[in-house]
C-alpha positions, 0 to 999 in steps of 0.5 A: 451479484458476481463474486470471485471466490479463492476456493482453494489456493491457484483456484478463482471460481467466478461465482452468482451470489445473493446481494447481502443483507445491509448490516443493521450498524453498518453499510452496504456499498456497492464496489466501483474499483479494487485494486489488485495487490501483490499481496493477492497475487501471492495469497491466490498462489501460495496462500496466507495463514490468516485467510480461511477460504472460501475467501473473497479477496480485494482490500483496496477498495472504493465504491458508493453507500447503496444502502445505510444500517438503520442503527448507524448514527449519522447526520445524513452527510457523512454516511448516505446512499449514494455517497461515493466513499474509500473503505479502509483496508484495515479494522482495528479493535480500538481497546487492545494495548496498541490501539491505545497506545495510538498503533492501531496498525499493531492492533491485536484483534486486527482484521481487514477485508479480503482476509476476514471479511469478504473484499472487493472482488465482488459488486458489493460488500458489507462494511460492519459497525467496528469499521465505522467506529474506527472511521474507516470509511471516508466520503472521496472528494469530487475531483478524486477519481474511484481508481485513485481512491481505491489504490490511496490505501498504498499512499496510506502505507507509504505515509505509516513508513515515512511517520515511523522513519521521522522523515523531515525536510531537508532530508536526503532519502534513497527509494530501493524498488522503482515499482508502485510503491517506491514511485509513491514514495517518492512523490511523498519524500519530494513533497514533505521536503526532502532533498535530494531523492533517488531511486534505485533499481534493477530494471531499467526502463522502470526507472524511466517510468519513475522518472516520467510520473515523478518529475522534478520531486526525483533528483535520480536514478541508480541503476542497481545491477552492479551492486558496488558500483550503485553503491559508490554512486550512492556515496558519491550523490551524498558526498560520502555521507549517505543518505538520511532515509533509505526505504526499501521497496522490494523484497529483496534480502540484498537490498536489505544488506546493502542499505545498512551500507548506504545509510547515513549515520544517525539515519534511518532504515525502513524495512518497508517491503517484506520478504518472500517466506523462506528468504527473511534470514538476512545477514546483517553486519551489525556493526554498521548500525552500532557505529553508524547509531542509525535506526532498522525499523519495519513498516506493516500496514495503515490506519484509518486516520492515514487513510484520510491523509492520503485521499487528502493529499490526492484531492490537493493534487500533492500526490498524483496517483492516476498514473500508476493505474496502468490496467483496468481489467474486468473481474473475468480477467482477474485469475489470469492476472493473479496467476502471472507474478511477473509483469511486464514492463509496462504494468505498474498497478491493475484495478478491477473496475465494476 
């Protein structure tokens, strides 16, 4: 089968290996789509310290069970070849403090694939019994394509982001970061009920693309360009409150300090993009959160369980993912892609398709 192996960090080696051996509890599934995330981007340059390479990379991942471990426990339905199926990125112990306390995100025995077991840029990978034990594979309904189950693992983040904020209904919310991540963010503010929803950013013709892939679930659009003046504009589409939600898309550290501003009191903050390494040291006015009581929290991660929620949603038609797939490219085009941090205007999200 054809792999492509991260070597060494800035160095893709399209390789021929073996298919591997189906694990005697566990599965082998034959890769369909991967999608590419900026998190592979930044690892193929800068490199991640939880990765030993060589590593194969890719943790958005759908495909269909070639091959069922003769110790897996199955009724026939749930795991059987052929079964087109969506791999959760993430595998997490199930008995650490935080699994128990109903975190697994915090998992401290956390692994994922593309990190500690090889990913999705390859035509076929092995999914161990502890995936399963955590329910992290989940059969794909027939009218959700592999593109759209593959990236469902990004819907799966956005709804850990909105839980740990309490969105309600109702709510006014404030996206800053009109890429992928904040368009579905949207769409799953506008479906949970909140009103109105806006959408910040600096470049205007992805706002235009938010406002084309989320329609009327997206009340507005600021541009961010002049910090003061998006800032009034924020006041004033509020009527000076601010707004209930504010979550941070980008990871960029004046965003960070401008959303303290633009929240509501009581409201929440959700530092959902992290920052690059080097620029997390972010000056805060504290007193803003002291007056205002409203609440920083941070998002890393989903689970398996958010993982169902989101195919769930996509199947309903509650959110429409297809959209944001704008490339489908082969695995020999993938270094050149990992290579270019920044795309072009057009470019939302790229799936390898086997």
């Amino acid at each position: 089968m054809r792999a492509a192996l991260l070597e060494e960090v800035g160095k893709l080696t399209l390789v021929e290996r073996d298919v591997p051996v189906c694990p005697p509890d566990g599965l082998l599934v034959r890769v369909a789509s991967c999608g590419v995330c900026t998190t592979d981007v930044k690892i193929y340059n800068y490199g991640h310290h939880k990765i030993s390479l060589p590593r194969v990379l890719g943790h958005e991942l759908a495909g269909v069970i070639e091959e069922v471990g003769p110790q897996v426990q199955t009724d026939g339905t749930r795991y059987s070849a052929g079964t087109r199926v969506a791999v959760c990125a993430v595998i997490n112990c199930g008995e650490c403090r935080y699994c128990m306390r109903g975190v697994p995100s915090m998992c401290e025995r956390l692994q994922a694939f593309g990190y500690h077991y090889d990913g999705g840029y390859q035509e076929h990978i092995q999914v161990p019994a502890v995936s399963l034990r955590c329910g992290g594979v989940h059969p794909i309904p027939e009218n959700v394509s592999d593109d759209e189950a593959a990236v469902a693992e990004l819907l799966a983040c956005c709804i850990n982001g909105q839980s740990l904020s309490d969105v309600r209904f109702g709510e006014s919310m404030l996206i800053m970061g009109a890429g992928p991540v904040g368009i579905i963010h949207a769409q799953l503010a506008a479906a949970r009920g909140c009103a109105p929803v806006y959408i910040s950013d600096i470049v205007p013709q992805k706002l235009e693309v938010a406002k084309r892939i989320v329609g009327d679930g997206l009340t507005g659009t600021f541009d961010a360009r002049d910090g003061e003046g998006f800032e009034r504009a924020a006041a004033e589409a509020t009527g000076g409150y601010g707004f209930d939600q504010v979550m941070i898309a980008t990871g960029v550290p004046v965003a960070q300090q401008a959303a303290i501003r633009i929240v509501a009191k009581m409201g929440y903050v959700n530092f959902f993009g992290g920052l690059p390494k080097g620029k997390s040291d972010v000056v805060i006015d504290t007193n803003e959160v002291h007056y205002k009581q409203c609440r920083v929290v941070g998002t890393h991660g989903s689970s398996a369980l958010e993982n169902r929620m989101a195919i769930d949603m996509i199947a309903k038609g509650q959110i429409d993912l297809a959209p944001l797939v704008t490339h489908r490219i082969g695995i020999d085009e993938l270094e050149g892609l990992l290579k270019t941090e920044q795309k072009g205007a057009d470019y939302l999200k790229a799936v390898v398709a086997w």
